[in-house]
N, C-alpha and C positions, 0 to 999 in steps of 0.2 A: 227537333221536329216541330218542335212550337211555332218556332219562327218559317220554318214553308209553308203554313198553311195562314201566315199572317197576312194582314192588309197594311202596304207601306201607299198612303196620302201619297206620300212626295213620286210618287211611280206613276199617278195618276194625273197631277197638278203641282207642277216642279218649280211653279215659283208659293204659292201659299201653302203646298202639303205637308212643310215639316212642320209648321204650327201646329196641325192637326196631332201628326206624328207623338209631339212634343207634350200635349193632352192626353193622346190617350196610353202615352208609358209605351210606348215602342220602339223611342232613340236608347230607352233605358233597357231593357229586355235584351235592343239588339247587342247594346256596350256589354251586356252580361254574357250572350252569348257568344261573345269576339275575345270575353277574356278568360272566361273558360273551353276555350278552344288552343286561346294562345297560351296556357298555361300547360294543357296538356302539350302543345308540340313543343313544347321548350322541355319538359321532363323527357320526352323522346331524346330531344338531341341531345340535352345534357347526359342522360344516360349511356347513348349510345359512345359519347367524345369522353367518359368516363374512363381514366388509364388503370382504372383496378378496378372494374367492371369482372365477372366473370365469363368469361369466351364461350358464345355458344357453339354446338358445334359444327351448325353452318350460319354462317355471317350473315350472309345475303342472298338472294335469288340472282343478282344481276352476275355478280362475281367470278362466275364460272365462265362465262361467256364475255366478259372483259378480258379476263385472264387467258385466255385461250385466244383471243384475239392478237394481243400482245406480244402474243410468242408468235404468232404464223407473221408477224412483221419485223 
């Protein structure tokens, strides 16, 4: 949430605002928040592509309506 209510320079002045950027710790904040986001979607999918995982016991929301799709063709 940090980061929505930030000021990005380069948004404003796109040839010298990552200078600024770069001053006031904001390329860094943002890389922080890129990699803990990338971190969590990577424990999602590795989870999820996990073959001894235990089985919940509905999969997905979409699944049902794929699945049924499927079969009427």
């Amino acid at each position: 949430m940090d980061m929505l209510a930030s000021f990005s320079a380069t948004d404003f002045f796109p040839y010298v605002g990552w200078i600024i950027d770069v001053l006031t710790g904001f390329n860094n904040r943002l890389e922080k928040s890129f990699n803990d986001f990338d971190g969590l979607y990577q424990r999602v999918i590795d989870e999820h592509l996990d073959p001894d995982r235990e089985k919940p016991e509905f999969e997905d929301v979409r699944y049902p309506t794929w699945h049924t799709r499927e079969q009427n063709w």
